[in-house]
C-alpha positions in Angstrom: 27.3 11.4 75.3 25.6 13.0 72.0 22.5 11.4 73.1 22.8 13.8 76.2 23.4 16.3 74.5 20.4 16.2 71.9 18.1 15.1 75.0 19.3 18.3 77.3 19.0 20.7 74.1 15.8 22.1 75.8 16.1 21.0 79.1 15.6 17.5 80.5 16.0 16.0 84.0 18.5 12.8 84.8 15.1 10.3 84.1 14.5 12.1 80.2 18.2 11.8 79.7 18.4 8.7 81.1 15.3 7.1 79.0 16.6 9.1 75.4 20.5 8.0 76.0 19.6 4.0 77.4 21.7 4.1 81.0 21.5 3.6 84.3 21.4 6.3 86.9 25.0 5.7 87.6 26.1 6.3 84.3 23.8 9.1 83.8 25.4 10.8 86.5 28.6 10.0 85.7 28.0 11.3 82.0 26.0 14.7 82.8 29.3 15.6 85.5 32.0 14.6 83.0 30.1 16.8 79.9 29.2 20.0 82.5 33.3 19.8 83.7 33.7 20.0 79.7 31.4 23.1 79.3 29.0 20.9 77.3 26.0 20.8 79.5 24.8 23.0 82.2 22.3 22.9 85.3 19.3 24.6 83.9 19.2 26.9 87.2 15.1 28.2 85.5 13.8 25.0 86.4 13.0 25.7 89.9 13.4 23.1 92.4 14.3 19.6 90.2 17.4 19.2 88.7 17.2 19.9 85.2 20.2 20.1 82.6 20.4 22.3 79.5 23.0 21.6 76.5 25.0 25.1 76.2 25.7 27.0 73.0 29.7 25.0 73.1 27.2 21.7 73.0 25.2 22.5 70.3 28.5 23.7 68.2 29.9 19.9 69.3 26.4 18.3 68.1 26.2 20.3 64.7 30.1 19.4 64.4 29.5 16.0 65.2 26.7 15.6 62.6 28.6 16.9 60.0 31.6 14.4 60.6 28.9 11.9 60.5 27.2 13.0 57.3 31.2 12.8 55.8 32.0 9.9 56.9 28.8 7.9 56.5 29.4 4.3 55.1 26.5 3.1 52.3 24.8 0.0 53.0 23.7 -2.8 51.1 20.7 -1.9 51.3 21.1 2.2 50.4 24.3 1.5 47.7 22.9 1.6 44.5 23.1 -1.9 42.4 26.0 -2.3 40.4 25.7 -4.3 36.9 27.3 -7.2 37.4 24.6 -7.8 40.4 21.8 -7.6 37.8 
């Protein structure tokens, strides 16, 4: 669903959503109704006649939330940890 989210920040219809987040038109669907019940996303209602859907202010407090919890709980990889002496 954060995928939505960062996809609809400035506006996207179901096929850009659907491309960004990797889903199917069902679950695109299902995802954009379930976020817009949770005050998430929104119908961008400035888009004339297609239907376009806009993250709202709430959904960009959730995405800059959600970043942070990830930035905190990030695990290092082998690959980004730093070698240790008993590797060398």
């Amino acid at each position: 669903m954060r995928d939505i989210l960062y996809s609809a920040q400035g506006g996207a219809g179901i096929t850009n959503i659907m491309f960004h987040a990797y889903l199917t038109h069902s679950q695109a669907k299902e995802y954009t109704q379930a976020l817009i019940k949770s005050g998430l996303l929104e119908l961008d209602i400035n888009a004339g006649s297609l239907r376009h859907f806009r993250t709202t202010p709430t959904g960009v407090e959730y995405l800059e939330a959600a970043e942070r919890m990830s930035d905190m709980l990030a695990i290092e990889t082998r690959r980004a940890a730093k070698p240790s002496a008993f590797l060398l």
